[in-house]
MARVO-24668 format. One record per residue (C-alpha): residue in one letter; x negated, y negated, z. Coordinates in Angstrom, 1 decimal, padded with zeros to 4 digits. Layout:
BEGIN
+--------+--------+--------+--------+
| residu |      x |      y |      z |
+--------+--------+--------+--------+
|      A |      X |      Y |      Z |
...
+--------+--------+--------+--------+
// end
This chain:
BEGIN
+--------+--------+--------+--------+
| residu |      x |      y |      z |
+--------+--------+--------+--------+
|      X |  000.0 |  000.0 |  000.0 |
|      X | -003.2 | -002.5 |  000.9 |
|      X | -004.4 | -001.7 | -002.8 |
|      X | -001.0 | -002.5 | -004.3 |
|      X | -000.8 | -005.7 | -002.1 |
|      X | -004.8 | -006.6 | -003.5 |
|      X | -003.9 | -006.1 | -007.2 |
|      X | -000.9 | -008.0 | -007.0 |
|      X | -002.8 | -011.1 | -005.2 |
|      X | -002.4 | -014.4 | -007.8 |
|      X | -005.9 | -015.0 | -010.1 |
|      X | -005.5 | -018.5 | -008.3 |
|      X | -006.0 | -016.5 | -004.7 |
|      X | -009.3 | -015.3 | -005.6 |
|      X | -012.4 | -017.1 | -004.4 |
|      X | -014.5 | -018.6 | -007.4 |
|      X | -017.0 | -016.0 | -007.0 |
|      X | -014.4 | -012.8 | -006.9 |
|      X | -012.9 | -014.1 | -009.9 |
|      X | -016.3 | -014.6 | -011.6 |
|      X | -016.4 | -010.8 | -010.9 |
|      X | -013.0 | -010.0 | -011.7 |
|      X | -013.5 | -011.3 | -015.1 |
|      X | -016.7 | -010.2 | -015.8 |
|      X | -015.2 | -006.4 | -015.6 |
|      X | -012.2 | -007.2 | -017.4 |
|      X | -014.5 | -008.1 | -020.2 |
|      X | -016.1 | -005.2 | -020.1 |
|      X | -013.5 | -002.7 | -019.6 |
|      X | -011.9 | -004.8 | -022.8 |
|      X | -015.0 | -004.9 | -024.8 |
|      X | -015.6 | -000.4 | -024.1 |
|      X | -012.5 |  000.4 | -025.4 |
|      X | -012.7 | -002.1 | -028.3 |
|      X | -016.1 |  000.3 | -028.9 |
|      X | -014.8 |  003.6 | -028.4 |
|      X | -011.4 |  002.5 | -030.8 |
|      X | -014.0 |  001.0 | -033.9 |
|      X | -015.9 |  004.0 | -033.3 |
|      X | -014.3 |  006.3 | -035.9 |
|      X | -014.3 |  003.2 | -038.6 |
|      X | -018.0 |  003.4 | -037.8 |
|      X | -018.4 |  006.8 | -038.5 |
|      X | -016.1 |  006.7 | -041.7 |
|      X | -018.4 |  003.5 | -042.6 |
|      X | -021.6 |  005.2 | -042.1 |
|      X | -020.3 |  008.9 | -044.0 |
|      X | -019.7 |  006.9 | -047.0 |
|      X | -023.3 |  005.9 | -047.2 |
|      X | -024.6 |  009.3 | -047.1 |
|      X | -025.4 |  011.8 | -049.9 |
|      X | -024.0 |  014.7 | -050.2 |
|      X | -026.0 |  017.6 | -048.4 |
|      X | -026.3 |  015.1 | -045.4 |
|      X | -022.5 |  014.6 | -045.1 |
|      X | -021.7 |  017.7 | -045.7 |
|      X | -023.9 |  019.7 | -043.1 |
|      X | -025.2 |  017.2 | -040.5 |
|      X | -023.1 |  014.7 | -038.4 |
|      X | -025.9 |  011.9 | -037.7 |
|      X | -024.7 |  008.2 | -036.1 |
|      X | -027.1 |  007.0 | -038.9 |
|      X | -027.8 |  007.6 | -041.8 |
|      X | -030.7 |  009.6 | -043.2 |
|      X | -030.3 |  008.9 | -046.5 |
|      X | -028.3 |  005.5 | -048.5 |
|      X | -026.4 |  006.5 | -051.4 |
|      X | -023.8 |  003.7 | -050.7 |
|      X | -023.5 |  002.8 | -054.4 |
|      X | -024.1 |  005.9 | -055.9 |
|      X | -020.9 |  007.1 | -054.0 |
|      X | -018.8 |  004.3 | -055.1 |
|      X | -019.7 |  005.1 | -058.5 |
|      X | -019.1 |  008.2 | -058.6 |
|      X | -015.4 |  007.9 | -056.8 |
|      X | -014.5 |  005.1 | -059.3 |
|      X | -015.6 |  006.5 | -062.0 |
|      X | -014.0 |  010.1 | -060.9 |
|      X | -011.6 |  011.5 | -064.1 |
|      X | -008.5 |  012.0 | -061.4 |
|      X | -008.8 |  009.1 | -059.8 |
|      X | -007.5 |  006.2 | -061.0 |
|      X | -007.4 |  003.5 | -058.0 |
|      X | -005.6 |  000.7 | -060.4 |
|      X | -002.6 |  002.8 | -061.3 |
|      X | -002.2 |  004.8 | -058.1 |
|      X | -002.2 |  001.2 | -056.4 |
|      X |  000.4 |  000.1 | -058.8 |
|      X |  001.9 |  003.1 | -058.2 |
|      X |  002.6 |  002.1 | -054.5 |
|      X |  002.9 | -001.1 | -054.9 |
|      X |  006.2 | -000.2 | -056.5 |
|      X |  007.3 |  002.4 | -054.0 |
|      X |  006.8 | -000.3 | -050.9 |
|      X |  008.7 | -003.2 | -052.9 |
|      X |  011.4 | -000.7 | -053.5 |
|      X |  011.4 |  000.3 | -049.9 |
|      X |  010.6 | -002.9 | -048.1 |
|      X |  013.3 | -005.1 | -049.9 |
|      X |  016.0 | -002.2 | -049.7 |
|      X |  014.6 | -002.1 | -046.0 |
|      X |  014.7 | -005.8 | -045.6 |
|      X |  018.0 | -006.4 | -047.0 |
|      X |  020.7 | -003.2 | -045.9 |
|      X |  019.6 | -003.2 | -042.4 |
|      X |  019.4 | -006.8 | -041.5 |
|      X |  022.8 | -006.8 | -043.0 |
|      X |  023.8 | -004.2 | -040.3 |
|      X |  022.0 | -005.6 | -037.3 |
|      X |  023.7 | -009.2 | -038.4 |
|      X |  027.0 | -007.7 | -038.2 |
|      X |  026.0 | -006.1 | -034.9 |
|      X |  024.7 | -009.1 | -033.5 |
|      X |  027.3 | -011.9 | -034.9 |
|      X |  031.0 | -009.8 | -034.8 |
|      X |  033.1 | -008.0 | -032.0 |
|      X |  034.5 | -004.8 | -033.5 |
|      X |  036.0 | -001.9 | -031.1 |
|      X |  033.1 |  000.4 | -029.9 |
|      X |  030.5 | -001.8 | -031.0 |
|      X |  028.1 | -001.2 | -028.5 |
|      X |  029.3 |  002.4 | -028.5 |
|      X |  028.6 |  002.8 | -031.8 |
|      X |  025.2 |  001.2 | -031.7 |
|      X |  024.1 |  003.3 | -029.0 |
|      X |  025.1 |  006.3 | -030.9 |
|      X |  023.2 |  004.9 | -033.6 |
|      X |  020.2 |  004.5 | -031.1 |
|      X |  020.8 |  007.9 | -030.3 |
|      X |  020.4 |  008.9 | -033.9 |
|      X |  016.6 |  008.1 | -033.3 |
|      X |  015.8 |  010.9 | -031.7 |
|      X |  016.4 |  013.4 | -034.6 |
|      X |  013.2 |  014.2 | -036.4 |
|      X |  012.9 |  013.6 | -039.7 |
|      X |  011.7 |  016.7 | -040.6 |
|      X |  015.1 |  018.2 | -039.5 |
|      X |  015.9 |  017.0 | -043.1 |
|      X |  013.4 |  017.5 | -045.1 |
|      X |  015.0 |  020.7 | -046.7 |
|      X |  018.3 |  019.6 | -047.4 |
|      X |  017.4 |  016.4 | -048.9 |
|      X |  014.4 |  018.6 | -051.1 |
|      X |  017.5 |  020.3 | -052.7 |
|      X |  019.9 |  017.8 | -052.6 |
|      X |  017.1 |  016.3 | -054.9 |
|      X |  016.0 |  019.0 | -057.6 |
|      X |  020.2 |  019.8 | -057.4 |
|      X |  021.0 |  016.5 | -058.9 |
|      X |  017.5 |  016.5 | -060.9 |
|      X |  016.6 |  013.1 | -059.1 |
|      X |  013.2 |  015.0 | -057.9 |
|      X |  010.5 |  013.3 | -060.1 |
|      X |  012.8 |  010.3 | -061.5 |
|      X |  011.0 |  006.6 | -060.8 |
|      X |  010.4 |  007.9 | -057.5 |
|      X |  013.9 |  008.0 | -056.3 |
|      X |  013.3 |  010.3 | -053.2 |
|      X |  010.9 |  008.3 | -051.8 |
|      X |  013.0 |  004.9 | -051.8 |
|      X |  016.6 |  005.3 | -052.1 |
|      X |  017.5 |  005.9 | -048.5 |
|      X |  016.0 |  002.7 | -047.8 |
|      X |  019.3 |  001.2 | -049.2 |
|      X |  021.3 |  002.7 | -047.2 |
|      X |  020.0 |  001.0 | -044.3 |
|      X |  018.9 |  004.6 | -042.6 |
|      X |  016.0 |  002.8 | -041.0 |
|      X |  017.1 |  002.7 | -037.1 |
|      X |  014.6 |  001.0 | -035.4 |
|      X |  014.5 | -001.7 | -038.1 |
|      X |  018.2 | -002.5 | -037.7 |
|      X |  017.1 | -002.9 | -033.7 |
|      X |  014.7 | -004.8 | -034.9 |
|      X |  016.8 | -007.1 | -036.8 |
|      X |  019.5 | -007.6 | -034.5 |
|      X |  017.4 | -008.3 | -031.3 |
|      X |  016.1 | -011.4 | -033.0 |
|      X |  020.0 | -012.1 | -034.7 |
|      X |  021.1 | -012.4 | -030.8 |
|      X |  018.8 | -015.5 | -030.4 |
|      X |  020.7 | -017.2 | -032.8 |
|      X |  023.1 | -020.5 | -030.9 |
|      X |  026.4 | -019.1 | -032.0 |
|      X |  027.5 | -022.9 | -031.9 |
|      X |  025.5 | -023.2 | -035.1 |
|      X |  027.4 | -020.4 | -036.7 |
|      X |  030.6 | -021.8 | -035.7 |
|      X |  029.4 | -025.4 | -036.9 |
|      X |  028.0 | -023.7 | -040.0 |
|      X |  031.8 | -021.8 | -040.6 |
|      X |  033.4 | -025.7 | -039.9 |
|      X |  031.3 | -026.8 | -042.7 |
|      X |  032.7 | -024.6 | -045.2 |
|      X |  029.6 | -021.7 | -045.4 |
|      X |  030.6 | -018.2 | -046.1 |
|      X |  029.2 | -015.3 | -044.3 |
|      X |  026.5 | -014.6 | -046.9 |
|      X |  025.8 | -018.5 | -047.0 |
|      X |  025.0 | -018.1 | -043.3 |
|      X |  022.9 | -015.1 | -043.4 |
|      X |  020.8 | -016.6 | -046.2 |
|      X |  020.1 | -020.2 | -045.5 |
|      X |  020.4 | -019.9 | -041.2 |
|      X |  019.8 | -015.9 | -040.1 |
|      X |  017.1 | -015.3 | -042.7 |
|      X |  015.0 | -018.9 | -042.2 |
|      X |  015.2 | -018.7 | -038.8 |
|      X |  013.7 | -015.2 | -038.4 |
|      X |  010.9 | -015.2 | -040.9 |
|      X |  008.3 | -013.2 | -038.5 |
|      X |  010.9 | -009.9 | -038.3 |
|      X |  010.8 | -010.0 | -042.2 |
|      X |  007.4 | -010.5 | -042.4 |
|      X |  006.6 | -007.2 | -039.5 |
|      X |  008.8 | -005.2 | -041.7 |
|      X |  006.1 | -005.8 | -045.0 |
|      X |  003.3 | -005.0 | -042.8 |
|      X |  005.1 | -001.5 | -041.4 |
|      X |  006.0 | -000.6 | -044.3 |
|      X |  002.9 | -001.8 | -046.2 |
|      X |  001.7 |  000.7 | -044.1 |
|      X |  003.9 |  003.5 | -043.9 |
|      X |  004.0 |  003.8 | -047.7 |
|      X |  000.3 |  003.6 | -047.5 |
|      X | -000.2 |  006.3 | -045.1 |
|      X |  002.5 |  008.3 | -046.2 |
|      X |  001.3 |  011.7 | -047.8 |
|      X |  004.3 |  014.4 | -047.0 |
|      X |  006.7 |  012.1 | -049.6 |
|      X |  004.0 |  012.2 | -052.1 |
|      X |  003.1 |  015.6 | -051.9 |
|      X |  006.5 |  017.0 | -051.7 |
|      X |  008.0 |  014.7 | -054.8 |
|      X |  005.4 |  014.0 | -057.2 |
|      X |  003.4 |  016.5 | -059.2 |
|      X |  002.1 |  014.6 | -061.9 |
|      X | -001.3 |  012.8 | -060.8 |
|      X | -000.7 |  009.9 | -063.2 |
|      X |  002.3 |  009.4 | -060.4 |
|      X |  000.0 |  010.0 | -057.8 |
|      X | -000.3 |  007.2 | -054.8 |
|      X | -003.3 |  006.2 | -052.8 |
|      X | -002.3 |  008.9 | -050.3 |
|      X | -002.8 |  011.5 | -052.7 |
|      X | -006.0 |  009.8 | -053.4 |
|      X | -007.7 |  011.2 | -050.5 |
|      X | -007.3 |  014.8 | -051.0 |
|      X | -008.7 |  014.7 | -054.3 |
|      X | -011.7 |  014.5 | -053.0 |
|      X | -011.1 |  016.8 | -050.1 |
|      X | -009.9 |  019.1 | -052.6 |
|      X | -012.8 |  018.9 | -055.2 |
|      X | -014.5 |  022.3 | -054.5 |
|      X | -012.4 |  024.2 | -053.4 |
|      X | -012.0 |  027.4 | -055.5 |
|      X | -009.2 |  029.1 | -053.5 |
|      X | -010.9 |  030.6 | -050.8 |
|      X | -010.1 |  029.6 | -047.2 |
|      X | -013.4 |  028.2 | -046.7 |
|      X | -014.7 |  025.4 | -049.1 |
|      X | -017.4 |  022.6 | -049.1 |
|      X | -015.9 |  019.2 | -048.3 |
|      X | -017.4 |  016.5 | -049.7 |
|      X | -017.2 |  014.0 | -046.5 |
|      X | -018.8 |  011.0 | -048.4 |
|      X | -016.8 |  010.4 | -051.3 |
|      X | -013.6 |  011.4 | -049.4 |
|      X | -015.2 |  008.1 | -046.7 |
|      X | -015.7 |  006.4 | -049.8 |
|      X | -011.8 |  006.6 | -051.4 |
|      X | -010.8 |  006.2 | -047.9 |
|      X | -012.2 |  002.8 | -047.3 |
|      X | -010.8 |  001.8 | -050.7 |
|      X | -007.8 |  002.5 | -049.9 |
|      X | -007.6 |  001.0 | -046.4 |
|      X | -008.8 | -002.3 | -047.4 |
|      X | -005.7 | -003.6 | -049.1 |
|      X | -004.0 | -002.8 | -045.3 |
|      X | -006.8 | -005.0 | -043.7 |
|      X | -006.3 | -007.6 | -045.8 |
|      X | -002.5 | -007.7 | -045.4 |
|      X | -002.9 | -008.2 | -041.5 |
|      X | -005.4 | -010.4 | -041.9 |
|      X | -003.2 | -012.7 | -043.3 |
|      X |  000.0 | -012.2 | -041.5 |
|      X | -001.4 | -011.0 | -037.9 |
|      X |  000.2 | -014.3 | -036.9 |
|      X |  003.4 | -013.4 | -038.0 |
|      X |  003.4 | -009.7 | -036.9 |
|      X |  002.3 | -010.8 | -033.2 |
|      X |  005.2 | -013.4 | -033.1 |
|      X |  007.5 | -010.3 | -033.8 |
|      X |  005.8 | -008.2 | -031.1 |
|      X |  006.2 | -010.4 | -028.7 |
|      X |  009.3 | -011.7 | -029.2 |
|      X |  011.2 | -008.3 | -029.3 |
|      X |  009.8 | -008.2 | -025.3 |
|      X |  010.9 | -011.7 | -024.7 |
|      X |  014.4 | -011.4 | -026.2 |
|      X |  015.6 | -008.3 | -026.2 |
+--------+--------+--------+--------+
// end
């Protein structure tokens, strides 16, 4: 109970010195986690500088040899792998899914947040509850649902039309926690002047929660980035490919069907980096944004 009292004691409390100390090992503590989470981008950075034989059978924290370049050339200049058109590839998929995202389920979340229906908050909790289901659980129908209707390989259909339908939950949560902060006296004032209900969502909801719009890019900027069961499942023509698939043709390079196979670590580092920079970029240029939605969500919901 003393040691509950101690850490809950105001910063201001503290003698000068104590603090001094106090901040001293919360900069540490800060600064060796920041080390231990960079350490696998380290180790991706430094595999992609290594040749083959040294990636492939030693696991050094430097490396012995530099075959940075020769890498690089040899990933971009790979027959399979064609990093322009399996970007563009994606970059369609995540528009598809992002404005079908951005656009059903704020609709839904506005309707939760603005109107009073019967069972509202019933029906959003059974909604909440809907969350829980794994995904997975419908993989199989859906699989047949689309080769039945022969939707599999068409523009990609499996892997965006459900966005739509506004089937993304935590989005619509999202959405409507930041809806709630709305003054409903500028909706009524907005009605008085003559604005319809799409008028209102466009030029009032939508303005005045730009950050939730721009944390649902990044997600699923992401997402569609890092998703590889979609991919795999849907497309079988590598011209289709996305950068997902990009990684495991390099994992997937020598192997000749047995169980065990050669993995060559450096180029798959190598298409790996290529493919994450596009991400880092991104946040780099909205982390204001995306921490204004973070933090908000705890502040308002």
């Amino acid at each position: 109970m003393e040691l509950i009292k101690r850490l809950a004691k105001p910063v201001s409390n503290i003698p000068k010195k104590k603090r001094k100390q106090h901040h001293a090992m919360t900069y540490f503590l800060l600064s060796f986690f920041a080390l231990i989470a960079l350490l696998p981008l380290y180790y991706l950075v430094i595999t992609s500088m290594k040749d083959l034989n040294e990636a492939s059978t030693m696991a050094t924290m430097w490396p012995q040899s530099f075959a940075l370049f020769d890498n690089i050339r040899f990933v971009l200049n790979y027959p399979d792998y064609n990093v322009v058109r399996m970007f563009i590839n994606t970059m369609i998929v995540f528009v598809l899914k992002a404005v079908g995202t951005g656009l059903t389920c704020s609709l839904a979340a506005y309707g939760f947040a603005m109107y009073k229906f019967p069972f509202k908050n019933t029906i959003f909790f059974i909604l909440l509850s809907a969350m829980m289901i794994p995904g997975e659980l419908l993989g199989i129908p859906i699989f047949e649902f689309m080769v039945n209707t022969g939707l599999k390989e068409i523009a990609y259909i499996p892997l965006w039309i459900g966005a739509w339908f506004a089937t993304d939950i935590f989005m619509i949560f999202l959405f409507r926690q930041f809806f709630q902060t709305i003054p409903k006296s500028l909706i009524e004032a907005a009605r008085m002047d003559g604005y319809s209900e799409l008028q209102i969502f466009f030029k009032i909801a939508i303005p005045l929660n730009k950050p939730v719009f721009v944390t649902v890019i990044i997600l699923y900027f992401i997402g569609t980035y890092n998703d590889l069961y979609g991919p795999a499942l849907y497309i079988t023509q590598k011209s289709d490919w996305l950068m997902a698939n990009s990684i495991s043709i390099f994992e997937n390079m020598y192997r000749s069907g047995s169980s065990s196979y050669l993995v060559p670590w450096n180029y798959v580092s190598v298409a790996s980096l290529i493919a994450l920079m596009p991400e880092v970029l991104l946040f780099s240029f909205m982390q204001k944004q995306f921490m204004e939605t973070a933090a908000g969500v705890g502040i308002k919901g």
